[in-house]
VEXDREN-2710 file (C-alpha; in Angstrom, 1 decimal):
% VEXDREN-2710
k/r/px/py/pz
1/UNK/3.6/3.0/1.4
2/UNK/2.6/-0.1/3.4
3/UNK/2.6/-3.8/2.3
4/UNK/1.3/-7.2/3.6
5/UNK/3.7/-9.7/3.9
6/UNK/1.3/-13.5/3.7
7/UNK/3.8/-15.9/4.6
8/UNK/3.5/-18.8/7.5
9/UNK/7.3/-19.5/7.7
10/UNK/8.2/-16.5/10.6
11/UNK/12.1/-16.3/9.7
12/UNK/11.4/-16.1/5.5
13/UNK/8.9/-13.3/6.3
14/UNK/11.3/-11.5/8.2
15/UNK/13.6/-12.1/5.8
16/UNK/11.2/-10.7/3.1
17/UNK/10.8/-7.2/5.6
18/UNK/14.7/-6.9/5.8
19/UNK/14.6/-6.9/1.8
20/UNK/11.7/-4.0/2.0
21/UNK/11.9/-2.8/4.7
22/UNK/13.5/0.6/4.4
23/UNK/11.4/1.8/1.9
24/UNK/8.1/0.4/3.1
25/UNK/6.2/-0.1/6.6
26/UNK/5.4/-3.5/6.6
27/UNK/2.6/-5.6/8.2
28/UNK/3.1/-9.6/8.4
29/UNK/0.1/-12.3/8.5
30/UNK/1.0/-15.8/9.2
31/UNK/-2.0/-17.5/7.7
32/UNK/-4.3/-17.2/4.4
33/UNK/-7.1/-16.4/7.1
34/UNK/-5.2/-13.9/8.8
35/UNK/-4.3/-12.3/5.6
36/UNK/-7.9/-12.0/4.5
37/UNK/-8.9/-9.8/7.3
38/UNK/-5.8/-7.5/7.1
39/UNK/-6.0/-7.7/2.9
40/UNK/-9.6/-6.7/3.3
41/UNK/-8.9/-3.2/5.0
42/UNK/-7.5/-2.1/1.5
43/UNK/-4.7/0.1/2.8
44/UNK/-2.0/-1.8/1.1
45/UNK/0.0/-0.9/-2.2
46/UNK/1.1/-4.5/-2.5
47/UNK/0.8/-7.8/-0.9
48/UNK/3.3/-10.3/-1.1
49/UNK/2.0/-14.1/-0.7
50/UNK/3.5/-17.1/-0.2
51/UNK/1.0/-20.3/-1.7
52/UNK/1.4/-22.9/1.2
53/UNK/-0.4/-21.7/3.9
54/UNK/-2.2/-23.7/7.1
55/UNK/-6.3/-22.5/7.3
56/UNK/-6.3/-20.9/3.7
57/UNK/-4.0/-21.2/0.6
58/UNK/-2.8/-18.6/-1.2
59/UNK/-5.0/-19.5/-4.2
60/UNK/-7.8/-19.4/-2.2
61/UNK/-7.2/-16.1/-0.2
62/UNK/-6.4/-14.5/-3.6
63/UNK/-9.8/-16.0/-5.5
64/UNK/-11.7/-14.5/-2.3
65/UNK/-9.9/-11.0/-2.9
66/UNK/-11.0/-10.8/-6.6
67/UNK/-14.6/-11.7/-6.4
68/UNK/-14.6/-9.2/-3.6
69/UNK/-13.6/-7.0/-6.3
70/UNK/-10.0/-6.1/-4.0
71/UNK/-7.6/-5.5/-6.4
72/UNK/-4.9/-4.5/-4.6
73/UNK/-1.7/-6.0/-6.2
74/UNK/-0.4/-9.3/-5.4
75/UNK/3.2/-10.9/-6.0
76/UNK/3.1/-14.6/-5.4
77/UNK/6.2/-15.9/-3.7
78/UNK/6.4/-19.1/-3.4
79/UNK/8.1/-22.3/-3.4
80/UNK/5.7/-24.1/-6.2
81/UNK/7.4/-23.5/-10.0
82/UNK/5.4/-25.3/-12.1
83/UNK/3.8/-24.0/-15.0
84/UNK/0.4/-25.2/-14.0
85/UNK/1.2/-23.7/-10.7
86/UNK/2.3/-20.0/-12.4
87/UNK/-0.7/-19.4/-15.0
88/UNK/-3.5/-21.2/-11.9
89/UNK/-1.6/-17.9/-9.7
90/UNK/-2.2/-15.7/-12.9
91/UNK/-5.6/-16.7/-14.1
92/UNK/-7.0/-16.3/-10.1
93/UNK/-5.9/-12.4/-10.3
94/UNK/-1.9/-12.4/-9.2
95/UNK/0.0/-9.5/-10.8
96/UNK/3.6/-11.1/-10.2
97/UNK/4.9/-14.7/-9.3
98/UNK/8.5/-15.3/-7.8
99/UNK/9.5/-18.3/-7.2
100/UNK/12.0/-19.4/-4.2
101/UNK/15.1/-19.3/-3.4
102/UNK/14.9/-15.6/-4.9
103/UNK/17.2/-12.8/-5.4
104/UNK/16.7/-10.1/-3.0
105/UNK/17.1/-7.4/-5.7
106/UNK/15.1/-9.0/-7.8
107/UNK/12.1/-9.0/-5.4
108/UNK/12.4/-5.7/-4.7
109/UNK/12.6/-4.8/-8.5
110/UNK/9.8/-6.4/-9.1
111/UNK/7.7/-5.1/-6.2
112/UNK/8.8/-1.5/-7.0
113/UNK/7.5/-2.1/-10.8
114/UNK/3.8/-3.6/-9.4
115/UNK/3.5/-0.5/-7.5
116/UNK/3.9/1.9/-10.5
117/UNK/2.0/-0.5/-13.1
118/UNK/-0.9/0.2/-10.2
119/UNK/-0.5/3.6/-9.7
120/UNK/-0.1/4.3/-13.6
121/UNK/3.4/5.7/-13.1
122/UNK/5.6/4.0/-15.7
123/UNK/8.4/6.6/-15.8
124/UNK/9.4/7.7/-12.8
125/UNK/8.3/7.3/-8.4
126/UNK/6.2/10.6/-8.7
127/UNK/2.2/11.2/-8.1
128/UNK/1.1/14.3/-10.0
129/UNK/-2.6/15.8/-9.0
130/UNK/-3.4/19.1/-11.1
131/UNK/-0.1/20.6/-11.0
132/UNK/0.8/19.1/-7.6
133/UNK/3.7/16.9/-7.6
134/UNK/4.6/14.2/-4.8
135/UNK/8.4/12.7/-5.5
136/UNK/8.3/9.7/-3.6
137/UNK/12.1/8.7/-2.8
138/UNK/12.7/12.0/-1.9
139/UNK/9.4/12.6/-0.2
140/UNK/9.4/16.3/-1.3
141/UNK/5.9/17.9/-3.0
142/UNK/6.3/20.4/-5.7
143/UNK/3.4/22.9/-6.5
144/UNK/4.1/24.8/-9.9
145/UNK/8.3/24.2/-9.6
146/UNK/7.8/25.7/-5.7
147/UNK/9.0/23.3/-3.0
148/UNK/6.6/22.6/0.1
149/UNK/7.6/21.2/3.5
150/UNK/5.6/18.8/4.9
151/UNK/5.9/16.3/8.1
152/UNK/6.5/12.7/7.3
153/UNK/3.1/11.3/8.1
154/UNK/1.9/14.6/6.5
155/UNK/3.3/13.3/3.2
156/UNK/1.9/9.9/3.6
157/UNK/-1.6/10.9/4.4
158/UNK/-1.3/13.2/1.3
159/UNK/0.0/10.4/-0.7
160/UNK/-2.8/8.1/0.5
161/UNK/-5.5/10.4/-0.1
162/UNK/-4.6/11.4/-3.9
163/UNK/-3.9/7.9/-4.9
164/UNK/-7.3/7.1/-3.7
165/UNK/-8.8/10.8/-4.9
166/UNK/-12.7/10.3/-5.5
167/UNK/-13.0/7.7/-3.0
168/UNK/-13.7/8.1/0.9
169/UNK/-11.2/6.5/3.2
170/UNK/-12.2/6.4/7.1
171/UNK/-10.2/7.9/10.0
172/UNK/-9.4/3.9/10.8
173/UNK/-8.0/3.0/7.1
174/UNK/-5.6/5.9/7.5
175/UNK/-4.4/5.1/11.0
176/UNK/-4.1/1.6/9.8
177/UNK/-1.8/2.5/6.9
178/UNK/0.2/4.8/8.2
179/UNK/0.4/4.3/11.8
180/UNK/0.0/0.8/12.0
181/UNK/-2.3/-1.6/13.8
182/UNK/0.0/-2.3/16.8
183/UNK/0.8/1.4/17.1
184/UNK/0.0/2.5/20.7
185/UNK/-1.5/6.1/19.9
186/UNK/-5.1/6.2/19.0
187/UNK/-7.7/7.3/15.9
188/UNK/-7.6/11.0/17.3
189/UNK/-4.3/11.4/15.9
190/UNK/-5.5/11.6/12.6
191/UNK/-7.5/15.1/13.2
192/UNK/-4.7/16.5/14.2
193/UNK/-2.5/15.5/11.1
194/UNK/-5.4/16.5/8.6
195/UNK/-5.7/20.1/10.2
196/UNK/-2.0/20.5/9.8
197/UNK/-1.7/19.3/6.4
198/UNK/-4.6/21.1/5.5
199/UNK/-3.0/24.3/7.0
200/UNK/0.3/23.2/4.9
201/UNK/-2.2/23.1/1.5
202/UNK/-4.0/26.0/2.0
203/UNK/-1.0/28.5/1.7
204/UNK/-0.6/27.0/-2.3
205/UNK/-4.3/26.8/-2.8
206/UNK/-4.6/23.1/-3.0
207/UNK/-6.3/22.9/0.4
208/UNK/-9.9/22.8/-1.7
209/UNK/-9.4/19.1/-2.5
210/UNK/-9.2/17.7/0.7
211/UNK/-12.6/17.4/2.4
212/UNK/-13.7/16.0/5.3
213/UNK/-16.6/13.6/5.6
214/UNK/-17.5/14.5/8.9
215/UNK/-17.8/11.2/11.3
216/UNK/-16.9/9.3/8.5
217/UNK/-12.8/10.7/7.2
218/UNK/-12.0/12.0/4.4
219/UNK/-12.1/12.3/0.7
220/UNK/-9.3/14.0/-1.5
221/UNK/-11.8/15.6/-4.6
222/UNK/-12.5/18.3/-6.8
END
């Protein structure tokens, strides 16, 4: 799973990544503009955004991600803790506000709970797809009570692609979430993760679903 971290003070967003960090990869923006353009590539779970930012607010980068119909979701953290400042957050589209000084636990509570609200998981960290289940703090994948093996960005390709079943994702969204923009291999890589997860899917039958839009990605899909 990969969040944005929209925060202008360098040492708090660090800060913020050492609380995640372990369970997430982790992109940082410095600037509402800045967060825009990496918010706009929708390959983030959750983004975490501070209000006082130079070039755009937070209010206004938010109000620009909802009437682009981007719904990815969005804890405020921020310094302002007024009411006015809470339900304005709220009422623009955020799905969480914190204010600062925060617990640590508490953020990453919180952030945990968006991400199953989102994904419609209430109970427990687990994505099921016809029979196929994906536990996600122990990264193993169950099909019908038998255990598969997959390589870690195997898993997360897999993870990406069923949470956004029925809708094409391109060879550059993936990279981008799971790789990384500043990663120093290339787009190609992808190809060769798809074949082998497909290969992995294939022995349990579920290999049907993924499909690949050719020049395009791919598309998890019955």
């Amino acid at each position: 799973m990969r969040i944005l971290i929209v925060e202008d003070d360098k040492i708090l967003a660090k800060t913020v990544e050492q609380c995640i960090g372990k369970r997430y990869e982790v992109d940082h923006a410095y600037d509402g503009e800045e967060g825009l353009l990496y918010a706009k590539q929708e390959i983030y779970d959750a983004i975490i955004l501070d209000i006082m930012m130079p070039v755009m607010n937070g209010y206004e980068l938010l109000e620009k991600l909802r009437n682009d119909k981007i719904y990815t979701p969005v804890l405020i953290l921020t310094a302002k803790d007024g009411i006015n400042d809470k339900v304005n957050g709220f009422r623009l589209g955020a799905d969480d506000y914190l204010v600062k000084p925060f617990n640590t636990e508490e953020l990453v509570v919180r952030l945990e709970a968006l991400i199953r609200r989102s994904s419609g998981n209430y109970t427990q960290n687990v994505i099921e797809y016809k029979g196929l289940s994906l536990d996600l703090n122990s990264r193993k994948i169950y099909a019908e009570g038998k255990e598969i093996m997959l390589q870690g960005k195997q898993f997360d390709m897999l993870e990406y692609l069923i949470n956004s079943k029925n809708t094409i994702i391109t060879k550059e969204q993936i990279f981008d979430k799971i790789w990384g923009f500043d990663s120093e291999t290339t787009t190609n890589v992808i190809e060769v993760y798809a074949s082998g997860l497909r290969k992995e899917l294939k022995k349990i039958g579920y290999d049907k679903y993924l499909k690949t839009i050719r020049g395009v990605g791919y598309i998890w899909s019955e």
